[in-house]
N, C-alpha and C positions, 0 to 999 in steps of 0.2 A: 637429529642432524637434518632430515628432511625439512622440519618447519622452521629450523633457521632459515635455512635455503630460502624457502618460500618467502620470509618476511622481510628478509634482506635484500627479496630480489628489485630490480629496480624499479622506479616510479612508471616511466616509461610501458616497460614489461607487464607491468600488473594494469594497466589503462587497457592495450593491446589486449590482452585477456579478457577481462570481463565485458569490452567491447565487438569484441569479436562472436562471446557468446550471447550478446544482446545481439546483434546482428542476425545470430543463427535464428536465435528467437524469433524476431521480427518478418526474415525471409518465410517461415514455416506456416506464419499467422498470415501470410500476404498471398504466397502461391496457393495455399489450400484453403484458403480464404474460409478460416477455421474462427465459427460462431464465436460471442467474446467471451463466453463462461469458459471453450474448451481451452481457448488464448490463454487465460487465466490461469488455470488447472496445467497447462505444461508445464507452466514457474514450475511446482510443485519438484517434478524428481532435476529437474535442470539446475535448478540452486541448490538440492541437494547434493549433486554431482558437484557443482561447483567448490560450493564450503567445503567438502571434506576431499576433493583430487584436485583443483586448484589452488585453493586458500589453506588448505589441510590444516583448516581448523576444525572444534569439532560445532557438531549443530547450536548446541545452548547459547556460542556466541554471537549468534545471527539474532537474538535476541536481547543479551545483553554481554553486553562489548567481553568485561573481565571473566564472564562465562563460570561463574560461583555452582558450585555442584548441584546438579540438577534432582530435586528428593521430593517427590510431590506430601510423602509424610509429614517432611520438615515445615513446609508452606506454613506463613503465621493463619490463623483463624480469616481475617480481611479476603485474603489471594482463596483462600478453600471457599469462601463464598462466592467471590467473581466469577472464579470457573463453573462453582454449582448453577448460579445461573444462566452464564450463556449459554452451558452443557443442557441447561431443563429448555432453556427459550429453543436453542436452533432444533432441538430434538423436538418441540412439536411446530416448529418452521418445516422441518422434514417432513413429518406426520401430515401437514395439512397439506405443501404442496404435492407430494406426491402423490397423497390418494387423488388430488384436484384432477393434476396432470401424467404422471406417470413416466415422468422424463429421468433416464437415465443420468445423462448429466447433470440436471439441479438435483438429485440422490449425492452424487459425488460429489458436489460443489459444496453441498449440505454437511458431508461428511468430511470436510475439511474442514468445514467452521466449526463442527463438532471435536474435530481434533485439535484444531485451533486453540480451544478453551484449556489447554495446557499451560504452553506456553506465553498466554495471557496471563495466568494465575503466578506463572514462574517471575515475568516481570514485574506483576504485580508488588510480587511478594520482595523482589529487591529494589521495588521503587524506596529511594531514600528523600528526607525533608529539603536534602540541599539540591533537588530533580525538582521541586515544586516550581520554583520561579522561571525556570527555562523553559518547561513545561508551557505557564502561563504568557510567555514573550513567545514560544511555538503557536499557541492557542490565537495568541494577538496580530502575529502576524502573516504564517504560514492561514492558518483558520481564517483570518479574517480577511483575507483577500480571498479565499475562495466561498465564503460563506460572501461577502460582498459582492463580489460576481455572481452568484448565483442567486440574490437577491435582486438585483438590478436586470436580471434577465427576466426573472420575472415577469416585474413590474414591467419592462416593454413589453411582452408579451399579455399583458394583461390589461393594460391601460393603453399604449400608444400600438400594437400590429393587431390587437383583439382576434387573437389567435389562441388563445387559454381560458378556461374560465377559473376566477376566481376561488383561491382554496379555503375552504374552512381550515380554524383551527383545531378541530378534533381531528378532521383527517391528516392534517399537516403533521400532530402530533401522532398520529395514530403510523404513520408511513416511518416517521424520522425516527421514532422507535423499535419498530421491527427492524427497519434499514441498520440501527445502529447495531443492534444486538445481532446482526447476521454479518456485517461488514468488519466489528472490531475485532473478532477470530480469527477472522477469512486472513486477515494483512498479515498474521502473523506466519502464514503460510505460504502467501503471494501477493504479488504486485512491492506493496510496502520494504516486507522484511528483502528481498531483491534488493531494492534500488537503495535502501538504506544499509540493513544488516550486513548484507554481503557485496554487494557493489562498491558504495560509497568506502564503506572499511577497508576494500582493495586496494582502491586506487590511491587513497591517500592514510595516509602513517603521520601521525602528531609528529612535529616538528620538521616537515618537509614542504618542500618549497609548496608555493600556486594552492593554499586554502581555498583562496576566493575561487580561484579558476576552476580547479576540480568540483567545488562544489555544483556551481554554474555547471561544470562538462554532463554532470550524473544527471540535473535536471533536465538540461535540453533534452538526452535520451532519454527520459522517461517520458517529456513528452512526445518524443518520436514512437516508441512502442505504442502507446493507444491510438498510432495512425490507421491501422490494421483493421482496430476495433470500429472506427467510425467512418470508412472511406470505404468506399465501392465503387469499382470503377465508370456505374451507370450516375453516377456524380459528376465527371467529367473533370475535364486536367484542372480549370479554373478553382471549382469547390476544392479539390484534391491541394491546389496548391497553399487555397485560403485557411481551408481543415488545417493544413500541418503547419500555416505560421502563428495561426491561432494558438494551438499545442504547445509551439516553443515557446513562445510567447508566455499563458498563464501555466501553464505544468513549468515550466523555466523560473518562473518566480517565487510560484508558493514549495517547488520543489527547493528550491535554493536555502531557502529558511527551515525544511525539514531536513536535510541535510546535515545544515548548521547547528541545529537542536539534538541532532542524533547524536552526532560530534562531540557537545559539553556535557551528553546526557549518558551517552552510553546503553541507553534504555530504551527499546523497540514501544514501549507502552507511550514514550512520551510524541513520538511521530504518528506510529497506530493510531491513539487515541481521536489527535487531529485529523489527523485523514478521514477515517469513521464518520468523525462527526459532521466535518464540513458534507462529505459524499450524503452523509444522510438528510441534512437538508436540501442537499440538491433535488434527493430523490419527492422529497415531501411539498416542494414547490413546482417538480414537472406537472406538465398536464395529462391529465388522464379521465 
């Protein structure tokens, strides 16, 4: 009776919900002006709270939509190897940074991408052949706008403000593979599974009005939460104001298409994946 309720309830009602607790979020990351790993790491019990006392659904479908019984035994041979490795990779990603540095929170941030490698194997394991093509139009477009832009920035920075220098490719390869194998876990636990799994799934219910619109509404907030993360008030109102149209602006767009691909797909692996990927080239073309 309860998750009738809940799924019945109006379009309206469930917008006001999850917006409200993106609000809560965003307020918490601003006033305590709370580093961006910890920003990160609150998603964690906040979308748990959400999925199962707002949406009172249960976890597996923040992953994937129809939420098929969650059996890590059952997992075909493919999904038992995905996990085994991101389980081996982030677990000496742990091992190295923490003897490096010693930081409590990249232990815990670590240990989520180590949990992570669950529910990566779980959607793994129900990715099906007819998820391929959407996937690859997610990859085309969501991806390629933000792998496009973070090429092009680059190259300014590297050719026209000579502000960067120049990246190898082993280091480039060397970055975007650590980056990926630490990031495609991590989404299944934060940022991603949020704004897709449980967010987007709120607000709108196949066959209800404003597609287009909702989808659009979930990205502009998504790019409104990473405001927190890259804005300090010794930036000043101008940066402050440029920071958050920038945001709505590209997290608005390539947000808009992982949305939409979450939507035909059903499958957190086919947005995760994108996301990961584009983010880790970002990371492999920053200067350092």
């Amino acid at each position: 009776m309860t998750r009738t309720l809940a799924k019945h309830s109006s379009q309206l009602r469930r917008i006001l919900e999850a917006t409200a607790l993106l609000a809560f979020w965003i307020a918490v990351g601003s006033v305590f002006k709370l580093e961006g790993n910890i920003y990160l790491l609150l998603g964690v019990p906040l979308t748990v709270g959400f999925q199962l006392i707002v949406r009172k659904e249960p976890l597996r479908a923040l992953w994937v939509r129809n939420a098929p019984t969650l059996n890590m035994a059952s997992f075909n041979a493919p999904a038992k190897l995905i996990g085994l490795i991101f389980a081996v990779g982030n677990t000496l990603i742990l091992y190295e940074g923490y003897v490096a540095n010693h930081s409590l929170i990249f232990l815990l941030y670590e240990l989520v991408a180590i949990c992570g490698t669950i529910p990566l194997a779980y959607s793994f394991h129900n990715f099906t052949r007819q998820m391929l093509r959407p996937f690859m139009m997610c990859l085309a477009t969501a991806g390629g706008i933000a792998v496009g832009f973070n090429v092009a920035a680059y190259l300014l920075r590297v050719f026209a403000l000579h502000v960067a220098q120049p990246v190898s490719v082993t280091a480039f390869l060397t970055i975007w593979l650590v980056s990926l194998v630490e990031y495609l876990p991590v989404l299944f636990l934060v940022e991603e599974v949020w704004f897709r799994g449980a967010f987007d799934s709120h607000v709108y219910h196949f066959g209800e009005k404003y597609p287009n619109l909702t989808a659009l509404y979930v990205s502009l907030l998504w790019g409104a939460w990473h405001f927190p993360i890259l804005y300090t008030p010794q930036m000043g109102l101008t940066a402050g104001i440029t920071t958050l149209v920038f945001l709505l602006l590209f997290q608005g767009t390539v947000g808009y298409f992982l949305s939409i691909y979450w939507r035909k797909t059903g499958n957190l692996l086919v947005t995760g994946s994108v996301h990961a990927f584009a983010d880790a080239v970002r990371n492999g073309l920053s200067p350092f």
